[in-house]
N, C-alpha and C positions, 0 to 999 in steps of 0.2 A: 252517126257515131254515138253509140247509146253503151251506159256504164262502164264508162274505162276510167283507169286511175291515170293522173297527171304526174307528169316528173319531168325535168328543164333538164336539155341535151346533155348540161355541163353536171349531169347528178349531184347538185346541192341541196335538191327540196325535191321532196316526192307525196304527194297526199295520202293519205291513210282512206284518202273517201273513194266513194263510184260518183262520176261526173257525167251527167247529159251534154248534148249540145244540137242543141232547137234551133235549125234556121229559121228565119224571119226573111221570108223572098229574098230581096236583093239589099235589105238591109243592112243584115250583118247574123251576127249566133248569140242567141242567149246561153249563158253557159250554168249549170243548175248540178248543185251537190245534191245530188236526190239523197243520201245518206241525212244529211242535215233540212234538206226541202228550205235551201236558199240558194240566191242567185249572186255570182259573182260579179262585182263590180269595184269602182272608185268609188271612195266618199269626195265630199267638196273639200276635205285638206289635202287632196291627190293621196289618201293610202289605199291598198285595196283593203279591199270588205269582201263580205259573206251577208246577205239578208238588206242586199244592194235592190235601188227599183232597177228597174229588168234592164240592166246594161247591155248595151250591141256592142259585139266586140266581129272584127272581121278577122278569120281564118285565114292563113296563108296555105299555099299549096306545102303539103307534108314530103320530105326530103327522102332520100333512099332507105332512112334510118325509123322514117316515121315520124319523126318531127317536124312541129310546124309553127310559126309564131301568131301571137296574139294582137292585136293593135284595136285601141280604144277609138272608139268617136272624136276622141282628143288628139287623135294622132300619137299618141303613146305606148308602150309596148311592153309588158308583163315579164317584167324577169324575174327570176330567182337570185336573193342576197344572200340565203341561207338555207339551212334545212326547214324554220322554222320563220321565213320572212318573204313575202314576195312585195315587189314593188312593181312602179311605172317607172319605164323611162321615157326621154322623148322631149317633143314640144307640150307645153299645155297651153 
């Protein structure tokens, strides 16, 4: 899945950028705003970032709609708060 924009089921946040997503075998997807040429991830206060070292995030399988969820190495999961806010929810 090479240069698509992001936007959460419930349309409250949608990015303006083109986003990669680089498997890593069985590890998990690097996910990369080529627009920006940074990688998405968590910082260590749990917020997400942009210009993250190379977070593995596992892909769930994509719904009839084409959406699909996010989930951290932490067991966490990338939602949308806002147009202008994404978080982790979850375990940490």
């Amino acid at each position: 899945m090479d240069h698509v924009t992001l936007t959460d089921k419930a349309n409250l946040w949608q990015s303006n950028y083109k986003w990669n997503f680089t498997e890593n075998g069985t590890l998990g997807t690097y996910i990369e705003n080529i627009s920006k040429d940074k990688v998405l991830g968590i910082a260590n206060d749990g917020k997400v970032v942009e210009d993250s070292p190379k977070q593995l995030w596992e892909r769930g399988v994509a719904d009839s709609q084409g959406y699909f969820y996010l989930k951290s190495s932490e067991s966490t999961f990338l939602t949308a708060m806002s147009a202008d806010t994404l978080a982790i929810k979850g375990a940490h």
